[in-house]
C-alpha positions as CSV (number, residue, x, y, z in Angstrom):
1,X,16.6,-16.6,-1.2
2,X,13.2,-18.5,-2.1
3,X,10.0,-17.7,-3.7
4,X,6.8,-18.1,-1.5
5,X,3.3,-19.5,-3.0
6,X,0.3,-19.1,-1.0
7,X,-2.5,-21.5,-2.6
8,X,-6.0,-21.1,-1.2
9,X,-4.9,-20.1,2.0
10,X,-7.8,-19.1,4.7
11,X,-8.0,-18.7,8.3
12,X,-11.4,-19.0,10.0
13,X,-11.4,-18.0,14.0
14,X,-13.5,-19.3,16.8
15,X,-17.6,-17.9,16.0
16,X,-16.8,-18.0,12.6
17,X,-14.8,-14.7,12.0
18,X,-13.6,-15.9,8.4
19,X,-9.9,-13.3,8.5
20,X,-8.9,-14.5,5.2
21,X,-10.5,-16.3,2.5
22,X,-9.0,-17.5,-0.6
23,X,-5.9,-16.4,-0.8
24,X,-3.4,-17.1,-3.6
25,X,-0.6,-15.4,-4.1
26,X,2.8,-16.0,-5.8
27,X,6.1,-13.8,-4.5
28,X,9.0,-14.3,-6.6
29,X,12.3,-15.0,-5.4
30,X,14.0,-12.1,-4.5
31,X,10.9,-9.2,-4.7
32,X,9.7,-7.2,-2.5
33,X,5.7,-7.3,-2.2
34,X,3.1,-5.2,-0.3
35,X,-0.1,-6.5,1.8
36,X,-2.2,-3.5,2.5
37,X,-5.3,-2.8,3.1
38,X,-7.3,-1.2,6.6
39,X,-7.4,-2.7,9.4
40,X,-8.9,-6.0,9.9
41,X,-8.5,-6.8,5.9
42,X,-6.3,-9.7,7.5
43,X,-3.2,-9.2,5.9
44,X,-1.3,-9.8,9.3
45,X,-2.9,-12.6,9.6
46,X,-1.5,-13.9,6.0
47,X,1.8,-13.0,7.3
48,X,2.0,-14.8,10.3
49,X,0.4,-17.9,8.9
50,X,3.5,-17.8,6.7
51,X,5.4,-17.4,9.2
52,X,3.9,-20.5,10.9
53,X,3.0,-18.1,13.9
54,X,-1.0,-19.0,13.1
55,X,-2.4,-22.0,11.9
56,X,-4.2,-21.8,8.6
57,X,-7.8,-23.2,8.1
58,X,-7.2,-24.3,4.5
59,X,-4.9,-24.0,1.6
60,X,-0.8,-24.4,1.3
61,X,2.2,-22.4,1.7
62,X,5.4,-23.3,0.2
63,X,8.9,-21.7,0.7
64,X,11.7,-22.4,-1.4
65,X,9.9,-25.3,-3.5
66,X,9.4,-26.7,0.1
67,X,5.5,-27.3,1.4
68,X,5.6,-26.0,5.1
69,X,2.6,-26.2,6.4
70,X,3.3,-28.3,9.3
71,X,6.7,-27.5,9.7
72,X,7.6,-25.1,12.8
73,X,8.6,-21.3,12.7
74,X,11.8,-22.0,13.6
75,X,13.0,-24.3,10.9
76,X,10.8,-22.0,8.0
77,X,14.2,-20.3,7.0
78,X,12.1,-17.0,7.6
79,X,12.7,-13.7,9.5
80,X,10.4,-11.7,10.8
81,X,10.3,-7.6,11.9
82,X,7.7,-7.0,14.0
83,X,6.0,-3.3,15.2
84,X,7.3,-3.4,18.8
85,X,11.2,-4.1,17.8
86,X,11.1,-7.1,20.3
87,X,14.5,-6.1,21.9
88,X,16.3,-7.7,24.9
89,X,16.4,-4.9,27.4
90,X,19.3,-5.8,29.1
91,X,21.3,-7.0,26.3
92,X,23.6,-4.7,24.1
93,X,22.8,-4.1,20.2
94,X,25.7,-6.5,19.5
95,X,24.0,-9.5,21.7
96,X,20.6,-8.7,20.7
97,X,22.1,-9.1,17.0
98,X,23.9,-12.3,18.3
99,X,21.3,-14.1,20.4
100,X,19.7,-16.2,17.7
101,X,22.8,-16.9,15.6
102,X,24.2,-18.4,19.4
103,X,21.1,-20.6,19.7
104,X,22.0,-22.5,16.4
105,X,25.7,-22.7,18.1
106,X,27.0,-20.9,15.1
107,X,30.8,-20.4,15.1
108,X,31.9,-17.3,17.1
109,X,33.7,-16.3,14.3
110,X,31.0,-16.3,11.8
111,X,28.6,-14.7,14.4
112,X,31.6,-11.7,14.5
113,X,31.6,-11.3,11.1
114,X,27.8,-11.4,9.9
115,X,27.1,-8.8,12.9
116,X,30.0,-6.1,11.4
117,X,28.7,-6.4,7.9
118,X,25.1,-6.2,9.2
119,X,26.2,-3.0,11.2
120,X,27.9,-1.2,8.4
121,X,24.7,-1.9,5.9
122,X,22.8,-0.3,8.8
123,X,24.7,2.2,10.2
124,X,24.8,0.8,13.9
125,X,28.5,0.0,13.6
126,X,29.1,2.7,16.8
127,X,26.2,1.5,18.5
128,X,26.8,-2.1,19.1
129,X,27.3,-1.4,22.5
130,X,24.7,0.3,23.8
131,X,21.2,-1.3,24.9
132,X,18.4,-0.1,23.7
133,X,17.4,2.4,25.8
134,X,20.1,4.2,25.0
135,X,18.7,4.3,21.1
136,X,16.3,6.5,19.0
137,X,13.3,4.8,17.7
138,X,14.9,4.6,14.0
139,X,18.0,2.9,15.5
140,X,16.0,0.0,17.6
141,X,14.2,-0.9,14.3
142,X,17.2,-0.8,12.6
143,X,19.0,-3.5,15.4
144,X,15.5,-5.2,14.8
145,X,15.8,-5.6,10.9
146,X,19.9,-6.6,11.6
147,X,19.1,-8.9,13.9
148,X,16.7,-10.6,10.9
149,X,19.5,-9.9,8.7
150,X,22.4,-11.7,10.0
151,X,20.1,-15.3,10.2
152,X,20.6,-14.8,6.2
153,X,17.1,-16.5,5.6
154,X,15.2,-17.3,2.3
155,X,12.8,-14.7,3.1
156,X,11.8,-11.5,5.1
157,X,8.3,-10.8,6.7
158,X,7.8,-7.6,8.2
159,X,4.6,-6.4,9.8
160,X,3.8,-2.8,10.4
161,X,7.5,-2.7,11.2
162,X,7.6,1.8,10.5
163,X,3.9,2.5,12.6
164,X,5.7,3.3,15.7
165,X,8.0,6.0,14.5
166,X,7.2,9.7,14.0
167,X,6.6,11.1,10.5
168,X,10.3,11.7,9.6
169,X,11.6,8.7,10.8
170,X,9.1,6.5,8.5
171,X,10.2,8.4,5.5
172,X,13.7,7.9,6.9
173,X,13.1,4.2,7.0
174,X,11.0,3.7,3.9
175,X,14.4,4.7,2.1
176,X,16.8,2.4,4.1
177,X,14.5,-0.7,4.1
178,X,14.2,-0.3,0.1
179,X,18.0,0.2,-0.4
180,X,18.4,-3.1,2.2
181,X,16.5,-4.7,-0.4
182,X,18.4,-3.9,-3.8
183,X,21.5,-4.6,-1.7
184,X,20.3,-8.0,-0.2
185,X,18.1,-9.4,-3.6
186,X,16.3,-10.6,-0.7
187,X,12.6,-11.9,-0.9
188,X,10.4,-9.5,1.2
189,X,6.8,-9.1,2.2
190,X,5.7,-6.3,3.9
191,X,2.4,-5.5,5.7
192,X,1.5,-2.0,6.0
193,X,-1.9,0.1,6.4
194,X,0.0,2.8,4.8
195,X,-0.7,3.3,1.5
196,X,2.1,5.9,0.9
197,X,4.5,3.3,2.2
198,X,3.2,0.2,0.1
199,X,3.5,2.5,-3.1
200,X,6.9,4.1,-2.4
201,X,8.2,0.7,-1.4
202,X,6.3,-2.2,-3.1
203,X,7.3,-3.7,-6.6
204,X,4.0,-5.4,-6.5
205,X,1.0,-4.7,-4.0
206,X,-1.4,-6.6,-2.7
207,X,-4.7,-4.8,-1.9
208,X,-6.9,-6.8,0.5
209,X,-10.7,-5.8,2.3
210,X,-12.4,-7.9,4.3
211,X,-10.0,-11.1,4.2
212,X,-10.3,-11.1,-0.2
213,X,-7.4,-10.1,-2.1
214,X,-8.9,-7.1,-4.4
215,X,-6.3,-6.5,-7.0
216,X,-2.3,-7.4,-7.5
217,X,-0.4,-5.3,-9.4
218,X,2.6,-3.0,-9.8
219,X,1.9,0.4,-8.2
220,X,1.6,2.3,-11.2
221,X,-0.8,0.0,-12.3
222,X,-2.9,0.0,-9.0
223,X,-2.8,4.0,-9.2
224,X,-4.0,4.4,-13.4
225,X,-6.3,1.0,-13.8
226,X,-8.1,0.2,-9.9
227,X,-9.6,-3.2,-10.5
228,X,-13.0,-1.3,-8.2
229,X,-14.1,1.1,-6.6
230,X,-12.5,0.2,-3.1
231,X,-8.9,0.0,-4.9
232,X,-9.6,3.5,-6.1
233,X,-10.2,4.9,-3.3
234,X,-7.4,3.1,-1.0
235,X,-4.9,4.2,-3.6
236,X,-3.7,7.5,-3.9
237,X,-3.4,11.0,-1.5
238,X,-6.0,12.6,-1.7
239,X,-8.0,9.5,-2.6
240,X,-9.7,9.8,-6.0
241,X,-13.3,11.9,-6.2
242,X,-16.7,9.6,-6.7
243,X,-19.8,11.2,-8.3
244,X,-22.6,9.6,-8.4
245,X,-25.0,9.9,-11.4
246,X,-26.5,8.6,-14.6
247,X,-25.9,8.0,-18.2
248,X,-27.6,9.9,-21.1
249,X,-27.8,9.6,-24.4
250,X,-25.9,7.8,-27.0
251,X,-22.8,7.7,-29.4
252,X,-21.1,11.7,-29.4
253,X,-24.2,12.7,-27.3
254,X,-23.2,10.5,-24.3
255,X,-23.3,12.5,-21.3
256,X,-22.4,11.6,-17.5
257,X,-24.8,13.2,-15.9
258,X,-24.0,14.0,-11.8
259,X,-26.5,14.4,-8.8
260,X,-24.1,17.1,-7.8
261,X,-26.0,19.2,-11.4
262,X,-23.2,19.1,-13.4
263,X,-22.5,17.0,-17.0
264,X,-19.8,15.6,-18.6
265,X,-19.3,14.1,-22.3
266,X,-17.8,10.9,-22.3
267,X,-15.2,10.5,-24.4
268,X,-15.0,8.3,-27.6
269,X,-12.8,5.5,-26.0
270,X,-14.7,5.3,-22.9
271,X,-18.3,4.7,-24.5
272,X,-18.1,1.0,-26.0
273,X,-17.7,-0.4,-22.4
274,X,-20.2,2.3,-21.1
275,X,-23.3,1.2,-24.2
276,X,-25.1,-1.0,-21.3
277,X,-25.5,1.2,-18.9
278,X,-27.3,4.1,-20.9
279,X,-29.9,5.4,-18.3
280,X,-28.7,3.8,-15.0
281,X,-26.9,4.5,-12.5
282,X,-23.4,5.3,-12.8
283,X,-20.2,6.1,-10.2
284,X,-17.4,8.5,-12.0
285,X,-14.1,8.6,-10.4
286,X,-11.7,11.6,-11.0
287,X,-8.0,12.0,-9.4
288,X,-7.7,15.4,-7.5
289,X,-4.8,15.9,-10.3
290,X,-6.8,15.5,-13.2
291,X,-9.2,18.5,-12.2
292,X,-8.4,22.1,-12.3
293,X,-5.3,24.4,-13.9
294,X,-3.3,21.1,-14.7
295,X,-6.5,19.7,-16.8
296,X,-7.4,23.4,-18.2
297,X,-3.7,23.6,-19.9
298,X,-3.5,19.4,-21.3
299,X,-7.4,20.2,-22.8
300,X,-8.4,23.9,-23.4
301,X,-11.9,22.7,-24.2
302,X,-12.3,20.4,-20.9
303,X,-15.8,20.7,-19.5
304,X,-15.5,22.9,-16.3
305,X,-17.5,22.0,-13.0
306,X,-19.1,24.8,-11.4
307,X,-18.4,24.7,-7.3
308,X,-17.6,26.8,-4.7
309,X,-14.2,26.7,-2.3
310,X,-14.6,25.0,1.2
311,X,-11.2,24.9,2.3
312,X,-7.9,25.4,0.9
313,X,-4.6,23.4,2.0
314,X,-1.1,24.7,1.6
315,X,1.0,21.7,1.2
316,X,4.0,23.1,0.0
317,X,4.7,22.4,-3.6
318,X,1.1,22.2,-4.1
319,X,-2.2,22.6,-2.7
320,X,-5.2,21.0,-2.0
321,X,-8.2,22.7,-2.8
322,X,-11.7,21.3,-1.2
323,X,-14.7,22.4,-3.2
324,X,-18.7,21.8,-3.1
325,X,-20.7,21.4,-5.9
326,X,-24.1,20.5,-5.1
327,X,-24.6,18.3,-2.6
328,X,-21.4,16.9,-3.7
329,X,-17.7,17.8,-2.3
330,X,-14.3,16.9,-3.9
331,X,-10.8,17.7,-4.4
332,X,-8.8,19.1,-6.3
333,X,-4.6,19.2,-6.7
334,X,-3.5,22.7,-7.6
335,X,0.3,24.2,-8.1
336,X,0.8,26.3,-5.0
337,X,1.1,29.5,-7.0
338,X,-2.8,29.3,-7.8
339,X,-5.0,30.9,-5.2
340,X,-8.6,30.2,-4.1
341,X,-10.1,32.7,-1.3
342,X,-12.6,30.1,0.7
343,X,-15.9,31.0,-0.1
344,X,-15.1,31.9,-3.5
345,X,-16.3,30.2,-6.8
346,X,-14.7,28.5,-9.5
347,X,-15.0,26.4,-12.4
348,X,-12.2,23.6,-12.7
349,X,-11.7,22.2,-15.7
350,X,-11.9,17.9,-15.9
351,X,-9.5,16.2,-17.7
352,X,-12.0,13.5,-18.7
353,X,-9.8,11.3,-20.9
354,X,-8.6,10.4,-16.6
355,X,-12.4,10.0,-15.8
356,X,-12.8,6.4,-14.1
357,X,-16.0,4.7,-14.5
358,X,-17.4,2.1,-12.0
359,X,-20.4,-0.2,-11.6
360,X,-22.2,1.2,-8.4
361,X,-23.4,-2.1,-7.2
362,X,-20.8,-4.1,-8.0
363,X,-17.7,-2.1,-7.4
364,X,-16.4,-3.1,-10.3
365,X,-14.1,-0.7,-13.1
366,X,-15.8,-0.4,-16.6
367,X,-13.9,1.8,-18.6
């Protein structure tokens, strides 16, 4: 397996459509690492320029230690799992499996035996037979990622490879590619749109809009410290609450005062970053979590936002509750034993030592 380095890599189109700009990005040998980002960020695009499958504009990619730039797809040492499967029709899972390993004359033998061991890993050892009409949709992404497998490369690309399967099968997936992974110690990058996949799956992500990288970091870190505004609100289901509003006052007085009528006290760790912005504008962010019964029990004496209930969602385990304060509406995350009749009020308490704070014109975190 090989570590990938992207340095300065961008990709300009025809009419000058710039897809990615700057990129750099470091993949350590053996981890497993997340583009996402909506579409048209260009994180395909990154993938198949390392794959060699589209010419960059600028910038190097190495593989392994080795520059490859001008070296073909074919002799990258790369694999690649694309959204359609890209299955011979009229060939059996077994010679689907086997067609690449025959092009590079490999030894019958070895073909044999890599095929088994890629079949028990993915459960398509009484399947090697059939074509793949014959297959679900999980089982034709699984010959597609054994058919990568058995080339042994240094490194795994897969792009959107889950976006064709229902909602079961993706979660059914998520789980087998990730175990693939620990098993293999393989070096993986994965593009997805998905941000439920790049968290469950990802031991780093890469958050991209508009062809920039926006932030790189483990998903934990993505979720608790958003680099901006846009990685907060990519990151997380629901996606965090924004307010809009002002700062007043000073010191223990310091207020967040929203457009949607309500105030909050900033809290003593927060207000050192937040002394230049006294009097202007000012976006708060607030996780659906980190408003309502969950806050009320961590801080008795949270602040409470006055709003009224829009509409409720049973999820299950929990339940999302939309409300309407003002001209503003939010979320909030609620145990599913808690009940809110729409059209009812309430007062949700704000946990506001979880209160994000972001520069409105820049994007940019603050505190």
């Amino acid at each position: 397996m090989a570590e990938v380095i992207l340095k300065n890599v961008s990709k300009a189109f025809p009419g000058g459509v710039q897809a990615v700009r700057d990129f750099n990005l470091e993949v350590r040998n053996g981890e497993f690492v997340v583009l996402v980002g909506p579409s048209g960020c260009g994180k395909s695009t990154t993938l198949r320029m390392v794959a060699g499958l589209e010419e960059m504009t600028h910038g190097t990619i190495s593989i392994g230690g080795r520059v490859v730039n001008d070296v073909p797809p074919r002799d990258r040492d790369i694999a690649m799992v694309f959204q359609n499967y890209a299955l011979y029709p009229h060939m059996t899972v077994y010679e689907n499996m086997a067609f690449g390993l025959k092009l590079r004359r490999m030894p019958r033998r070895e073909i044999e035996t890599r095929i088994r061991e890629a079949a028990a890993t993915l459960g398509l050892s009484d399947v090697l037979d059939r074509r793949p009409r014959e297959l679900s949709g999980g089982q034709r992404q699984r010959v597609a990622v054994g058919r990568a497998i058995v080339r042994k490369p240094a490194a795994f690309l897969f792009d959107e490879p889950l976006s064709n399967l229902d909602a079961k099968l993706r979660v059914q997936m998520r789980v087998e590619i990730s175990r693939l992974h620990h098993q293999l110690g393989a070096t993986m990058i994965y593009v997805t749109h998905d941000q439920v996949e790049a968290m469950t799956m990802g031991q780093r992500i890469v958050v991209m809009k508009e062809g920039l990288i926006q932030q790189v970091a483990e998903p934990m870190e993505l979720y608790r410290r958003p680099a901006n505004l846009f990685v907060a609100g990519f990151i997380g289901t629901p996606p965090m609450n924004f307010f809009e509003g002002r700062l007043r006052g000073a010191a223990e007085a310091m207020q967040f005062e929203a457009e949607a009528g309500f105030k909050l006290p900033v809290p003593e760790p927060a207000r050192a970053a937040l002394a230049d912005y006294a009097e202007k504008p000012l976006t708060a962010g607030i996780r659906p979590e980190d408003i309502g019964s969950a806050a009320a029990e961590q801080q008795p004496r949270a602040p409470r936002i006055r709003a009224s209930v829009d509409v409720v969602e049973p999820m299950g385990a929990e339940t999302y509750v939309h409300l309407q304060a003002g001209e503003s509406s939010f979320v909030m995350r609620e145990d599913s034993g808690k009940t809110h009749p729409v059209g009812g009020r309430c007062e949700p308490a704000v946990a506001m030592d979880k209160v994000h704070y972001f520069d409105p014109e820049t994007g940019k975190t603050l505190a």
